[in-house]
C-alpha positions as CSV (number, residue, x, y, z in Angstrom):
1,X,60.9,113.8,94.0
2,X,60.4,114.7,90.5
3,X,64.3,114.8,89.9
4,X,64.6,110.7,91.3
5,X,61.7,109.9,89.3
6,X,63.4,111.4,86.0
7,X,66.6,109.5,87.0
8,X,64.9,106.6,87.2
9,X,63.0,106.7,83.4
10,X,66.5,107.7,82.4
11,X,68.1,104.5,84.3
12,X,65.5,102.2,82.8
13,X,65.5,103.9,78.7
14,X,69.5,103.1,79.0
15,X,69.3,99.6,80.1
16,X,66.6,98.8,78.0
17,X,68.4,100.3,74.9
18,X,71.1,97.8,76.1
19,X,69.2,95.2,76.6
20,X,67.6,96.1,72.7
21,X,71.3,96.2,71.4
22,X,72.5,92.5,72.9
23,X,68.9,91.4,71.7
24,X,69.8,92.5,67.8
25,X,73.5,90.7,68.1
26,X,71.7,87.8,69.4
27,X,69.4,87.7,66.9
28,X,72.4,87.8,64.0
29,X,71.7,84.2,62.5
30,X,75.1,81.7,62.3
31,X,76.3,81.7,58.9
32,X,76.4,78.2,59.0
33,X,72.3,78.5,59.6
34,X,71.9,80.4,56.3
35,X,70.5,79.1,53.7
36,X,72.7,77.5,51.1
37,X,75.8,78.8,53.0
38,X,77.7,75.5,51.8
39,X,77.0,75.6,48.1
40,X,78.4,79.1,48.2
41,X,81.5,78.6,49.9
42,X,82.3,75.8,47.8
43,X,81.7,78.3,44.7
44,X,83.7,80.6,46.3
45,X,86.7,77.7,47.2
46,X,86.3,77.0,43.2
47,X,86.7,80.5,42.5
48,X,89.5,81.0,44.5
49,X,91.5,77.9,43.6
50,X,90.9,79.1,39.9
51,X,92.4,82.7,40.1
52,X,95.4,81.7,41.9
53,X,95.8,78.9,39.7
54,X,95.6,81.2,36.8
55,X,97.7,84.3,38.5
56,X,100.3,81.6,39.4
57,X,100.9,80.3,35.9
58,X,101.6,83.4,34.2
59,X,103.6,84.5,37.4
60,X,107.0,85.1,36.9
61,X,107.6,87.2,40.8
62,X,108.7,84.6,43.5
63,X,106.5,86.4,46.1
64,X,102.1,86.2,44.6
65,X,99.5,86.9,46.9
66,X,96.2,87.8,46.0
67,X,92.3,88.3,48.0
68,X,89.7,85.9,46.5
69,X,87.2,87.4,48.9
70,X,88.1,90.9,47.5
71,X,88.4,90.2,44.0
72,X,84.6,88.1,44.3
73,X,83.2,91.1,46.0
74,X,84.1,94.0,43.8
75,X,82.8,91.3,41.0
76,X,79.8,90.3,43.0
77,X,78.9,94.3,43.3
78,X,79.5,94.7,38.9
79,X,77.5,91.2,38.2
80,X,74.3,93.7,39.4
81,X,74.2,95.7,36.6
82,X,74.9,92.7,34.1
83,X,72.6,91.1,31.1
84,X,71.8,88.5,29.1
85,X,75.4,86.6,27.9
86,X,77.2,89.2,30.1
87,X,75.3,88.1,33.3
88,X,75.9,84.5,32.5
89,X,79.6,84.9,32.1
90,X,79.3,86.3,35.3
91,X,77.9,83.2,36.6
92,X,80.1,81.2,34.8
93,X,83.2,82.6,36.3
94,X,81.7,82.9,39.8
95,X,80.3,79.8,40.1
96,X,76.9,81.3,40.5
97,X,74.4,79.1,38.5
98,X,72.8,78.0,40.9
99,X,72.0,80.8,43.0
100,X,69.9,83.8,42.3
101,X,70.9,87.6,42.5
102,X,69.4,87.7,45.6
103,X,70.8,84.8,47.1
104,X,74.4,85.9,46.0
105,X,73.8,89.6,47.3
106,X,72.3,88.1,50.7
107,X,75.3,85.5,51.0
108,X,77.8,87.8,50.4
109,X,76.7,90.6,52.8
110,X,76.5,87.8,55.4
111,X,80.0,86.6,54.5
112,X,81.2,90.9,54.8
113,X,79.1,90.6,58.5
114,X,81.2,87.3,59.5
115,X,84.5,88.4,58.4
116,X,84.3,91.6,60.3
117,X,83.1,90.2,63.7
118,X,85.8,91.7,65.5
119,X,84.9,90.8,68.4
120,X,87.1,88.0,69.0
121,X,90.6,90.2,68.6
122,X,91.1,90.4,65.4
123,X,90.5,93.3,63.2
124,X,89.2,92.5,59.5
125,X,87.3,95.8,57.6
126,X,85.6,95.5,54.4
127,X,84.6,98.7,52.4
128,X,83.1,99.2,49.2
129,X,83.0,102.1,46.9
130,X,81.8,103.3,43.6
131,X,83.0,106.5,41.6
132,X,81.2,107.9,38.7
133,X,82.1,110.4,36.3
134,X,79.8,113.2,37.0
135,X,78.3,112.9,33.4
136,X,77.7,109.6,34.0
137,X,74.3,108.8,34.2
138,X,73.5,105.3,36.3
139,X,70.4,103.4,37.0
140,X,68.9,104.1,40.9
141,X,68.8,100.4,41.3
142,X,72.1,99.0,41.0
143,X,73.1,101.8,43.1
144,X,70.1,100.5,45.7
145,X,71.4,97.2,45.4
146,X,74.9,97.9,46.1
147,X,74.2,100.3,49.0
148,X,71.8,97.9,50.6
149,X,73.8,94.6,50.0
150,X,77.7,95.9,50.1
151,X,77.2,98.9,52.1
152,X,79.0,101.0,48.7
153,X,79.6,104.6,48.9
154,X,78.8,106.6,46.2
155,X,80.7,108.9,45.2
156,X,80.1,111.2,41.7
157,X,83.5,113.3,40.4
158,X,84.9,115.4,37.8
159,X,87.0,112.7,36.2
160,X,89.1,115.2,34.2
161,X,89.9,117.3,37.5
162,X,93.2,116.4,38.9
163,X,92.0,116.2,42.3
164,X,89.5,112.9,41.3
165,X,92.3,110.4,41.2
166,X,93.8,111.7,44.4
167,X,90.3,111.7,45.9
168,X,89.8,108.3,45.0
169,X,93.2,106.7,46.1
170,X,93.0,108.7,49.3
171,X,89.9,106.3,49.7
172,X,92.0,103.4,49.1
173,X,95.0,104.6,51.6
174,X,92.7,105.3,54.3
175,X,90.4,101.8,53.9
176,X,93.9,100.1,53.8
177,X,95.4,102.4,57.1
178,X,98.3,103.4,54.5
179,X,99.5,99.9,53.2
180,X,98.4,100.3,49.9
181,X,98.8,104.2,48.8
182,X,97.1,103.9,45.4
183,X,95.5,101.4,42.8
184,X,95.1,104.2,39.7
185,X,97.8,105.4,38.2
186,X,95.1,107.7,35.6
187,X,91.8,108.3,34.9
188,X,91.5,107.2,31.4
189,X,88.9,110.3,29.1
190,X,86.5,106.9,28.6
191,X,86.5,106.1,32.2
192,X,82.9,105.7,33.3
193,X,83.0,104.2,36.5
194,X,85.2,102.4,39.2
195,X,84.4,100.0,41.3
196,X,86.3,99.2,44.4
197,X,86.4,96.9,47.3
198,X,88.9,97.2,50.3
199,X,90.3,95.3,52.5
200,X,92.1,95.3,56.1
201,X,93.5,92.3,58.0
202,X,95.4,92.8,61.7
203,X,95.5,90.2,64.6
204,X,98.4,88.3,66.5
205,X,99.3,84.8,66.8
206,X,97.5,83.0,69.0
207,X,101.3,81.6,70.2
208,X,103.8,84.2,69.9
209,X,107.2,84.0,68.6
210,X,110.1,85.4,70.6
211,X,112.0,87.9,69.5
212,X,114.8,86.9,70.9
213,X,115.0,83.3,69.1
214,X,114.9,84.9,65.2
215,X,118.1,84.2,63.8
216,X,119.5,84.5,60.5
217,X,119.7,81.3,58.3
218,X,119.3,80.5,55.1
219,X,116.9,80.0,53.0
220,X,116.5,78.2,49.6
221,X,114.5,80.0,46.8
222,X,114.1,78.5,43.4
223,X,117.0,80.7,41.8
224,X,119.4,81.6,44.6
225,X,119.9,81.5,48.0
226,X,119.7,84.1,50.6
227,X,120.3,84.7,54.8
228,X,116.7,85.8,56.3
229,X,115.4,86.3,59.7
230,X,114.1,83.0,60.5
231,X,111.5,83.2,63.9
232,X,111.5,80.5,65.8
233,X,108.2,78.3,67.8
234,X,108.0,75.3,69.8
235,X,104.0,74.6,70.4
236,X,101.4,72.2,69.5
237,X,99.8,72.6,66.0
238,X,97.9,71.3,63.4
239,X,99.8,68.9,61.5
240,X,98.8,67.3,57.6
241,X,101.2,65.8,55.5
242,X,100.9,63.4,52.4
243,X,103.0,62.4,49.5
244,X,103.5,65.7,48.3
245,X,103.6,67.9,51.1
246,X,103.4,69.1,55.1
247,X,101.2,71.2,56.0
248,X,100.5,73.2,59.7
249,X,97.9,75.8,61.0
250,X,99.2,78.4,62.8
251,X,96.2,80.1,64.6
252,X,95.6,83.9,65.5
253,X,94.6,85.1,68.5
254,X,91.1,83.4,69.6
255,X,91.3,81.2,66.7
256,X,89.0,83.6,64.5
257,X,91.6,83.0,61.5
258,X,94.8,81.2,60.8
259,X,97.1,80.5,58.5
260,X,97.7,77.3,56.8
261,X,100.8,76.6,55.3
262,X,102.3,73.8,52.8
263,X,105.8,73.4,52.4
264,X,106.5,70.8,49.2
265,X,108.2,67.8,50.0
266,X,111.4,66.7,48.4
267,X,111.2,66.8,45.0
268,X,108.0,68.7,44.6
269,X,107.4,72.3,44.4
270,X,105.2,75.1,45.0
271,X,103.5,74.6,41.5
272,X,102.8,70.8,42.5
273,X,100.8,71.8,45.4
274,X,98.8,74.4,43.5
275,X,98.2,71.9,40.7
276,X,96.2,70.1,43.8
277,X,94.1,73.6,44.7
278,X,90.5,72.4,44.0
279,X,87.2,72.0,46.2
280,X,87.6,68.0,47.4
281,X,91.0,68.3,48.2
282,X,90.9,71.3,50.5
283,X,87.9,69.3,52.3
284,X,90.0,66.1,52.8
285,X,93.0,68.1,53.9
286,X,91.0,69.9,56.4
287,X,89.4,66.8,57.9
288,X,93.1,65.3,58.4
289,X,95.4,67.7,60.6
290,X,96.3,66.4,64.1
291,X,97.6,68.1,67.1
292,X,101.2,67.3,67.3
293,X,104.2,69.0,69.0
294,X,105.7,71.0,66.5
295,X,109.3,72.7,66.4
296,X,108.5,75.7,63.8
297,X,111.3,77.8,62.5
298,X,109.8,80.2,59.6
299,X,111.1,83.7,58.2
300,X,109.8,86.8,58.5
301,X,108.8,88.5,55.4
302,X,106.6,91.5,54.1
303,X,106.0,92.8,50.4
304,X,103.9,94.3,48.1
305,X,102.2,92.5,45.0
306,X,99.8,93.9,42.2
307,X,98.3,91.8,39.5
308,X,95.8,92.9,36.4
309,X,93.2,90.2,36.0
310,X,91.7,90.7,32.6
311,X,93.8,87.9,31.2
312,X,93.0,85.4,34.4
313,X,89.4,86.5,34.2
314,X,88.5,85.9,30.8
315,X,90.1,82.6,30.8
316,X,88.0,81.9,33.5
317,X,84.8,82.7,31.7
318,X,84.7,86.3,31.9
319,X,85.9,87.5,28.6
320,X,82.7,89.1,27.3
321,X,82.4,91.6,29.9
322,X,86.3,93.1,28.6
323,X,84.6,93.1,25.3
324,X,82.2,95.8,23.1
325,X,79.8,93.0,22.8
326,X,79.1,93.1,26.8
327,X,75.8,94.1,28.3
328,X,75.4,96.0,31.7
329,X,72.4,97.5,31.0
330,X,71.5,97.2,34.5
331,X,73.7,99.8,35.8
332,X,73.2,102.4,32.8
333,X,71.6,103.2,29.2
334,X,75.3,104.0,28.3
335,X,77.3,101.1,26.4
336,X,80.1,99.8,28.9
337,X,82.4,97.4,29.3
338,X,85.2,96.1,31.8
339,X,88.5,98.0,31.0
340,X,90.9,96.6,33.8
341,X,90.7,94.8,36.8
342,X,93.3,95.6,39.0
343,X,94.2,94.2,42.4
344,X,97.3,95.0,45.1
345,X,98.1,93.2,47.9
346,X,99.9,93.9,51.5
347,X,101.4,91.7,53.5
348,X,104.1,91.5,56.9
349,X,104.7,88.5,58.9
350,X,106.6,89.0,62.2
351,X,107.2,87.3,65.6
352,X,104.0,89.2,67.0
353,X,101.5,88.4,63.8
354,X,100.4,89.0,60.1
355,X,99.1,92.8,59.0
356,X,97.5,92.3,55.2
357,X,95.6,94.5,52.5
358,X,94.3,94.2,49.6
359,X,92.4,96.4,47.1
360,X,90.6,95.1,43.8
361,X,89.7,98.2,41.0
362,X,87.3,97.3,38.6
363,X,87.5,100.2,35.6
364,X,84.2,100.3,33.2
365,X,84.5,102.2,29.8
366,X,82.2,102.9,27.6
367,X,82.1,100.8,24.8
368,X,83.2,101.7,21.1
369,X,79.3,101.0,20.3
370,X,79.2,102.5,23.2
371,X,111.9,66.7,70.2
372,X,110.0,63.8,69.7
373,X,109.0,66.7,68.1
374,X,108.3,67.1,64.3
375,X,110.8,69.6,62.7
376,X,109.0,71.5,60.5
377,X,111.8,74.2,58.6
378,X,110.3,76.6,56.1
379,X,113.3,77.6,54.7
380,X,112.4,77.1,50.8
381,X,109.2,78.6,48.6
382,X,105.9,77.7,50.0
383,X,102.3,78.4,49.9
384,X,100.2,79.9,52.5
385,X,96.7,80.7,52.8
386,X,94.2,82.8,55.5
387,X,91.0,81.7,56.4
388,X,88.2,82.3,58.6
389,X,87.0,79.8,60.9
390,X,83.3,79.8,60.8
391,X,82.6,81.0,57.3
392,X,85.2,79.2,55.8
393,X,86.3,82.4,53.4
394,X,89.6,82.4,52.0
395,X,91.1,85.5,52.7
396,X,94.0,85.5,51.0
397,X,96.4,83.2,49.6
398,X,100.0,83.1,48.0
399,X,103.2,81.8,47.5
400,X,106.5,83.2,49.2
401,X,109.3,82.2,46.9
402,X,111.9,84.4,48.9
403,X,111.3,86.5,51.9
404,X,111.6,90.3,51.6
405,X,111.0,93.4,53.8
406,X,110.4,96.2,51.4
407,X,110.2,99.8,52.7
């Protein structure tokens, strides 16, 4: 008798813990509920729009793609430990005036939540880390801040042992599953700190392509042209087009994310389009697709991309904090500034879906003070970007001048 009753208490503690767990997922507000949710996407859209604007113009590589939401959240960790002019160019650059610290801390751990919902098929992982030289003394707060708002690591080396760098990109090759190897080349004798933010994108279309269809055609880059494996896809999709371009959605699987492409018209370019990147565009193009049948032929491709954002930063706003007049007091007593920000980029397109990386490196120093259907070919340079569908987060976005399949 004693045995059935102590079945049944453990019967009843299991589905009550179940019960407790659906209760907490429940509970998770929308993001669309939270407060000031719109004001910060738009500041993000802004930010976004602005780097790739920026990275784009000094570009010389036909294939560019880099992670707003990466970059902003390896930034959004660092703005806790800025002051005074520091903090402001900060703001400035992040489009964060109107928001508070907490506000911006809250919003983006809500945004990190949303993006890695994977509930619906598709795997997206955030991680954050930061890496102190073991001299290095920082402030318990920004620490606190970081841990509770970004879930950081924390992790405190030897910066002159050998074994720290391979430590730390080890971290990046893991957080990336192997598509990005390394992000630090060396560990400078100033190096104070690193910050670093990770990410991991996997899902299938929502439509397949069929093997069997890719063929090899050509295709038209800006300097020469080349045979690729072109995939092929006859569905219904979203459809935009204007003066200067057409644009279509393709979905992944339950909708979560997509890609949204925009291949120039006739006489315009890749460079005309991102010329139009800014907040009230992107809402008026979004608010115009239409379901059309669409025959889709589009290459597969898959490269690599790095990109130091000093020089994009600063013209953004941002050039204090590279200088020795910055001020992070908040994270330690110790002069610092920004030495490099660094980001590298994964991507592979193929019949079955779209596998992407991306890690941003943010290096502090110490300072010197201290049929009827529509044909739609992509077969010349275009743009592309990945979003999320309820939080609106560009993922990533980039050009593809010419399709490649590096090794």
């Amino acid at each position: 008798m004693k045995l059935k009753y102590n079945y049944f208490i453990v019967i009843f503690c299991v589905a009550f813990l179940l019960q407790s767990c659906s209760s907490n997922e429940e509970e998770r507000a929308a993001f669309s509920t939270i407060e000031k949710n719109v004001d910060f996407i738009k500041a993000n859209h802004k930010f976004a729009f602005e780097i790739f604007k920026k990275v784009a113009e000094e570009e010389s590589e036909e294939n560019i793609m880099i992670s707003p939401v990466s970059i902003s959240l390896a930034l959004g960790m660092t703005y806790n430990g800025a002051k005074n002019d520091t903090k402001n160019a900060f703001e400035e650059t992040l489009n964060y005036a109107d928001f508070i610290p907490n506000e911006t801390n809250n919003l983006n751990k809500e945004i990190t939540y949303h993006l890695s919902d994977n509930s619906q098929g598709s795997l997206f992982e955030i991680a954050n880390s930061i890496w102190t030289e073991k001299t290095f003394s920082i402030k318990e707060e920004f620490i606190k801040i970081n841990k509770e708002f970004y879930d950081a690591e924390v992790q405190s080396l030897d910066f002159s042992d050998p074994n720290a760098l391979q430590r730390i990109n080890d971290w990046v090759n893991s957080k990336t599953r192997e598509k990005i190897p390394t992000i630090i080349e060396a560990l400078a004798p100033n190096l104070k700190m690193i910050l670093l933010n990770a990410l991991y994108f996997n899902s299938d279309w929502k439509y397949t392509f069929k093997e069997e269809n890719t063929q090899e055609l050509p295709f038209y880059g800006e300097t020469s042209t080349e045979n690729v494996q072109m995939m092929k896809l006859t569905n219904e999709l979203s459809f935009y087009q204007n003066e200067k371009f057409v644009s279509i959605k393709l979905p992944y699987k339950n909708e979560k994310f997509s890609m949204t492409i925009f291949l120039p018209k006739e006489n315009n370019t890749t460079s005309d389009i991102t010329n139009l990147l800014n907040i009230e565009n992107w809402q008026n193009w979004n608010e115009s697709y239409t379901t059309v049948p669409i025959d889709l032929e589009m290459p597969k491709f898959k490269f690599s991309y790095e990109k130091k954002l000093n020089n994009p930063l600063s013209d953004m706003g941002l050039s204090i904090a590279f200088t020795d007049a910055a001020n992070f007091e908040a994270i330690s007593d110790i002069p610092l500034k920004i030495s490099f920000i660094i980001q590298k980029t994964f991507i592979e397109v193929d019949e079955k879906g779209t596998e992407a990386a991306a890690v941003t490196a943010i290096g502090m120093v110490q300072t010197s003070v201290g049929s009827s259907n529509r044909m739609v070919r992509l077969d010349k340079p275009f743009l592309y970007a990945i979003t999320e569908k309820e939080t609106g987060s560009i993922c990533f976005i980039g050009k593809l001048g010419m399709p490649k399949n590096d090794e």
